[in-house]
C-alpha positions in Angstrom: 81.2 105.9 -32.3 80.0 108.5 -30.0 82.1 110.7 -27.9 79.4 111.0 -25.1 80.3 108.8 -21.4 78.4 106.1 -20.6 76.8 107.6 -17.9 76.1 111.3 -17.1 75.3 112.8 -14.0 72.3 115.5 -13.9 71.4 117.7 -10.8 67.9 117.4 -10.3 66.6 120.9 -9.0 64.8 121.2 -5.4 61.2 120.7 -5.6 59.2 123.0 -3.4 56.0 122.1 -2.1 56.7 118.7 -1.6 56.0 116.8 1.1 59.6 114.6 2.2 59.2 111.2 2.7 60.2 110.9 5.6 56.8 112.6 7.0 54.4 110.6 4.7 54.6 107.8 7.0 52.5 107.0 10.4 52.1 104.4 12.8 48.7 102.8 13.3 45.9 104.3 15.7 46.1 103.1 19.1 42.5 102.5 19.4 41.5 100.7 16.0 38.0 100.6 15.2 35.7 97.5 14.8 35.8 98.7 11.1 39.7 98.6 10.6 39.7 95.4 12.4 37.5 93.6 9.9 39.2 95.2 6.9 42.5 94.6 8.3 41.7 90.5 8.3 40.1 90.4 4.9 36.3 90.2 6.0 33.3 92.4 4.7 31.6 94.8 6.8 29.0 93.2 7.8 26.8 93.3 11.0 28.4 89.5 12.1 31.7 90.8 11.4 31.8 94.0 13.0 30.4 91.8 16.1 33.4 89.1 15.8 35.7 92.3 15.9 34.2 94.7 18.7 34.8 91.1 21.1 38.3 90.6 18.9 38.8 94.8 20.4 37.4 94.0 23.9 39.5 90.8 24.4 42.7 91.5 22.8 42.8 95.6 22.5 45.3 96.5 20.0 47.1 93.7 19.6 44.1 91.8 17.9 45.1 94.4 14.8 49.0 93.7 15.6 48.3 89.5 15.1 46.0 89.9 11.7 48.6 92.5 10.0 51.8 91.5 8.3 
C-alpha cells in the first residue's frame, strides 16, 4: 500500500504571454455582411444567396443574423 494521498495539490506557475480568457471573446459586428449572413444560415456563397441575404440585411438589419444564429 502506498503512503502517497489520494489527491495532491500542484501550483501551476503564471504563464506570461498569454492572452486571459476573459478577452478572447467578442460580440458580433453590428453591420454583418451579406457574406456572414449566408454562412451564418448554412448556405454557399453563391451569387443567389448573397442576393437572398443583402434583401435579408436591407429588411431586417441585424437582427436577420440574430433569428438564423443559435
Amino acid at each position: 500500500m502506498s503512503e502517497e494521498p489520494e489527491s495532491v495539490s500542484v501550483t501551476v506557475p503564471e504563464v506570461r504571454g498569454v492572452t486571459p480568457d476573459r478577452l478572447l471573446h467578442s460580440g458580433g459586428s453590428d453591420h454583418p455582411s451579406a457574406e456572414d449572413l449566408v454562412l451564418a444560415s448554412g448556405r454557399d456563397l453563391t451569387p443567389a444567396n448573397l442576393k437572398w441575404a443583402e434583401g435579408r440585411i436591407a429588411a431586417e438589419g441585424r437582427s436577420a443574423m440574430d433569428k438564423r444564429l443559435p
